[in-house]
Structure formats: C-alpha cells, structure tokens
C-alpha positions in Angstrom: 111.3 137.9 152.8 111.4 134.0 152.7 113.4 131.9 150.3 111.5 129.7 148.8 112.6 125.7 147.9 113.7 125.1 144.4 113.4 121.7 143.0 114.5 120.8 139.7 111.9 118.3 137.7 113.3 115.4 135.9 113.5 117.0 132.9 114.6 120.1 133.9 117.2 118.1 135.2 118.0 116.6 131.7 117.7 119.8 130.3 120.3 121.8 132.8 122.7 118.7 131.7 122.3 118.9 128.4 123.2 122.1 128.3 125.7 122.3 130.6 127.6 119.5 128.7 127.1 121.9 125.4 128.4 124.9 127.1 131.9 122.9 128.0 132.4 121.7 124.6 132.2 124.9 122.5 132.3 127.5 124.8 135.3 129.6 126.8 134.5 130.7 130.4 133.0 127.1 131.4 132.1 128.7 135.0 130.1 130.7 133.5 126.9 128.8 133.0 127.1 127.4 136.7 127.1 130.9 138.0 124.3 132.3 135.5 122.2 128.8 136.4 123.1 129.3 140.1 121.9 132.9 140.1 119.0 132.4 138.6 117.8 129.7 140.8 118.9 132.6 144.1 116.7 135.0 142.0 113.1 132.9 141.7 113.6 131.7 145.3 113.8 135.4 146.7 111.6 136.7 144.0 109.5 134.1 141.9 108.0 137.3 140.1 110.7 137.9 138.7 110.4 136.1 135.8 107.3 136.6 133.0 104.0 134.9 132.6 104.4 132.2 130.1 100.3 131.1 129.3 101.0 130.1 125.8 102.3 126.7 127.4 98.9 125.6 129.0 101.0 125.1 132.2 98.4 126.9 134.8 100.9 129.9 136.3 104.3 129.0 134.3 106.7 131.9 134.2 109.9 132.5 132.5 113.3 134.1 133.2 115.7 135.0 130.4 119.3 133.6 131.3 120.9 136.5 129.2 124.7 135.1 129.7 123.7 131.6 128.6 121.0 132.8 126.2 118.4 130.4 127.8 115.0 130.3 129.7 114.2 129.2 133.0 110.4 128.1 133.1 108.9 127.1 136.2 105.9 127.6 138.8 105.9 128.6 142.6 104.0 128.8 145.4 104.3 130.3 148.7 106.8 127.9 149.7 108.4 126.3 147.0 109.4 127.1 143.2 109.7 124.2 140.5 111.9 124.5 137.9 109.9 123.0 134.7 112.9 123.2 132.2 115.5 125.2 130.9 
C-alpha cells in the first residue's frame, strides 16, 4: 500500500487556519488540533476510503471524514496518486 500526495486547496488552507486560530483562543490542549488534523491527513493518504461519500455537494467523488476530537469535517477527492483536501 502506497501513500498517496495530500495537497491542501487554497481554501482548505484558509479554512485549516481559521480554525486552528479558533481552537487556540478558546480551547485547552492546543496540540490537540495539530495532531487530530495531522492524523487525518496520514489516514486519507493510506486509505482515501476511509472517509464517506459526500454527493450532496455536486463535487463529482467528494468524500468526508469526521474529525471527532476537533468536531470537524475533512472533504476532499483522490485519485490513485494523490488526495486533495477541498476544506475543512
């Protein structure tokens, strides 16, 4: 089994920062969103099935993973070489 490339979009870039900066303002344990982002990101690249299908976004083959820690979604596509995370 092959690790795939994650890339971040733009905005899932905005988003990750967003959040992240929320998470250090009102939150204890401020590791704790790097580690449940960073995870995640290990998980789709080993496994991009991990996630759900997520057709209600008319994004052709747009999954989602549940961030449980950080109560947030990961969307994002792959393909046999490379996942792209779409937001978070």
């Amino acid at each position: 089994m092959t690790d795939r490339r994650v890339r971040f979009t733009a905005t899932a870039q905005a988003h990750v920062a967003r959040e992240q900066q929320w998470w250090l303002e009102n939150r204890d344990y401020h590791h704790l969103f790097a580690v449940e982002l960073e995870e995640a990101v290990h998980l789709v690249a080993r496994l991009p099935g991990a996630g759900t299908a997520y057709p209600d976004a008319g994004i052709p083959g747009l999954r989602r993973l549940y961030l449980q820690k950080i109560s947030c979604h990961l969307y994002y596509t792959h393909d046999d070489r490379e996942v792209i995370v779409r937001a978070l």
